[in-house]
C-alpha positions in Angstrom: 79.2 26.0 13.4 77.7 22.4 13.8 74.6 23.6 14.8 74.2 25.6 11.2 75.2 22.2 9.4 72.7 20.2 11.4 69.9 20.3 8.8 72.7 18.8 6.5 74.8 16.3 8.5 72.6 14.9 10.6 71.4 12.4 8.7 69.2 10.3 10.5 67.0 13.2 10.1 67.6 13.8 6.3 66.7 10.7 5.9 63.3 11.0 7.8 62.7 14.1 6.0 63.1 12.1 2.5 61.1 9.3 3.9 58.1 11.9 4.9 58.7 14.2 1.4 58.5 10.4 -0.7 56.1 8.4 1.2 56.2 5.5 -1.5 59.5 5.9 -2.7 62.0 3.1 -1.6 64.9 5.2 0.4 68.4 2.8 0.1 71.0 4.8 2.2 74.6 3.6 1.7 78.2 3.9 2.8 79.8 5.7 1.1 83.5 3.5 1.3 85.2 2.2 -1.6 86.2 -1.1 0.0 82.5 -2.0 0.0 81.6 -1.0 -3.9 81.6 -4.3 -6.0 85.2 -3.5 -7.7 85.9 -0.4 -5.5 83.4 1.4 -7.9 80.7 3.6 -6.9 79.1 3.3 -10.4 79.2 -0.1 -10.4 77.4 0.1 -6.4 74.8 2.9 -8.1 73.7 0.7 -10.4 73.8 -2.6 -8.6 70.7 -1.0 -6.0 69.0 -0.2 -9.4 69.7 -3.4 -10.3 71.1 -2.7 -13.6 74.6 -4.7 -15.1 76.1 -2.1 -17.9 78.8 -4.3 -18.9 80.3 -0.5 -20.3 80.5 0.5 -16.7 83.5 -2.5 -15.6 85.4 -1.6 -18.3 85.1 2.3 -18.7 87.8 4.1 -16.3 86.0 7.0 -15.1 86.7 9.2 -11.8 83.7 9.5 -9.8 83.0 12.1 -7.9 86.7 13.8 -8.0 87.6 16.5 -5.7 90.4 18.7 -5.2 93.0 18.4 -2.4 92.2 19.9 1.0 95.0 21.5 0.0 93.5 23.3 -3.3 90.1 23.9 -1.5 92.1 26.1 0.8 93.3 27.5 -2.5 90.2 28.1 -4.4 88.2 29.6 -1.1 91.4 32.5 -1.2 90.6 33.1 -5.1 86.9 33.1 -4.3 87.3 35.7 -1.9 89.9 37.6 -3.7 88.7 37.3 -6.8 85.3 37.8 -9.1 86.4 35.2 -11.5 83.8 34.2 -15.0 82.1 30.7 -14.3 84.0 30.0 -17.9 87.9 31.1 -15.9 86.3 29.4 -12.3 86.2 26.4 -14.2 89.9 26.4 -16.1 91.3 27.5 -12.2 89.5 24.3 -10.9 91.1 22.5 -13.8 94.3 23.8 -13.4 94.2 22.8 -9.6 93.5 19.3 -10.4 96.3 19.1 -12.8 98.6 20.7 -9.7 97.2 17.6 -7.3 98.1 15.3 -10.2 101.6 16.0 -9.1 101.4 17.3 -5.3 98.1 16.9 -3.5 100.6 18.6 -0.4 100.8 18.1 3.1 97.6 19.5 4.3 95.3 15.9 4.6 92.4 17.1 6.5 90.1 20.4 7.7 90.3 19.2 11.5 92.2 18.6 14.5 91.7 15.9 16.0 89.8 17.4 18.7 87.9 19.1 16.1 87.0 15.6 14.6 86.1 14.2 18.0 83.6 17.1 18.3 81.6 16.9 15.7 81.5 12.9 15.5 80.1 14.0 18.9 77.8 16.3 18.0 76.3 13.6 15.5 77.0 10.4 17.4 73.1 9.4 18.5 71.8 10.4 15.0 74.9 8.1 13.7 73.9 5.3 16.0 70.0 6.0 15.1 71.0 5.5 11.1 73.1 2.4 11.5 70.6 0.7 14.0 67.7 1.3 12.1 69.2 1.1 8.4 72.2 -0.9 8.1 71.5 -3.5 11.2 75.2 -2.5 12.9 76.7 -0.5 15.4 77.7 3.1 14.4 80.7 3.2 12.3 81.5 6.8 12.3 83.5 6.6 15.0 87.8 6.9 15.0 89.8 4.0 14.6 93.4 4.1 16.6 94.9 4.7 12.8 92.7 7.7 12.1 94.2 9.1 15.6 97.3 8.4 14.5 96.7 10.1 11.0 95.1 13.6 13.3 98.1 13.5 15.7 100.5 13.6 12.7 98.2 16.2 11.0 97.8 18.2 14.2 101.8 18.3 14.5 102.2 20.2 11.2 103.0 23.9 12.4 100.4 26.4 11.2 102.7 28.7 9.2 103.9 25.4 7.1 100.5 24.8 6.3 100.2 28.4 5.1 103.1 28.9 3.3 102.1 25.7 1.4 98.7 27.7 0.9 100.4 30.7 -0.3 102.3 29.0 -2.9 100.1 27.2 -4.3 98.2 30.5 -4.5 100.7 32.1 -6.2 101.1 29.2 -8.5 97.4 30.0 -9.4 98.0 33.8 -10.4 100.8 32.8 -12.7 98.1 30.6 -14.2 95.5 33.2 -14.2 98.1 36.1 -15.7 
């Protein structure tokens, strides 16, 4: 439920909690959005607030902070629930699940309905509002835009047994790989 990821996601009071752990320590919060890293780059935005130019960095293609489709989470929850698996074969499943996003990252875009997403934008609008006021000098900019509606609407129209027969393939994609 929200209320168990509060200590988590509402981050107005991380933040706080950092400030009061690190009394000296200089706390920069940042958006996380790749239109606002210098060249779309998070490693590039790291090191700018340390104030550090690695020339390396601009010219070294490296995926930050990958992740697997919503798709392949979906995947990897079943085999961690069905399965026991080595950290050594965890890892070559998560490996083999990004190869299978290389090609199809699937249909399944998103962990919410929209109503789910306006309920928990909600649930964390004043402590939202609280962080952009006080740390970023704007108005709260967790909030839907008419084309992430759009993007929920056409989400929310995919019936439920698509979405799980796109699950269970993939699934069984993943025991041919694990035989």
């Amino acid at each position: 439920t929200l209320e168990n990821l509060e200590w988590l996601l509402n981050y107005y009071r991380f933040l706080k909690n950092w400030q009061k752990a690190f009394p000296d320590a200089q706390i920069i919060p940042r958006i996380y959005d790749k239109k606002l890293f210098p060249e779309g780059n998070v490693i590039l935005d790291f090191l700018s607030v340390l104030g550090l130019d690695i020339p390396e960095a601009k010219t070294e293609k490296i995926e930050a902070n990958p992740s697997l489709s919503h798709l392949s989470t979906l995947v990897l929850l079943r085999i961690n629930e069905e399965f026991n698996l080595s950290q050594k074969d965890h890892i070559k499943v998560i490996q083999y699940l990004f190869e299978l996003d290389k090609v199809d990252r699937g249909i399944i875009k998103t962990f919410f309905s929209l109503q789910e997403r306006i309920k928990f934008l909600e649930h964390f609008r004043e402590s939202n509002e609280r962080v952009f006021k006080e740390y970023f000098s704007m108005d709260n900019q967790f909030i839907l835009s008419e084309e992430e509606i759009k993007f929920y609407e056409e989400q929310d129209k995919i019936p439920a047994e698509v979405k799980d027969r796109a699950v269970e393939e993939r699934f069984r994609h993943v025991l041919d790989f694990m035989k």
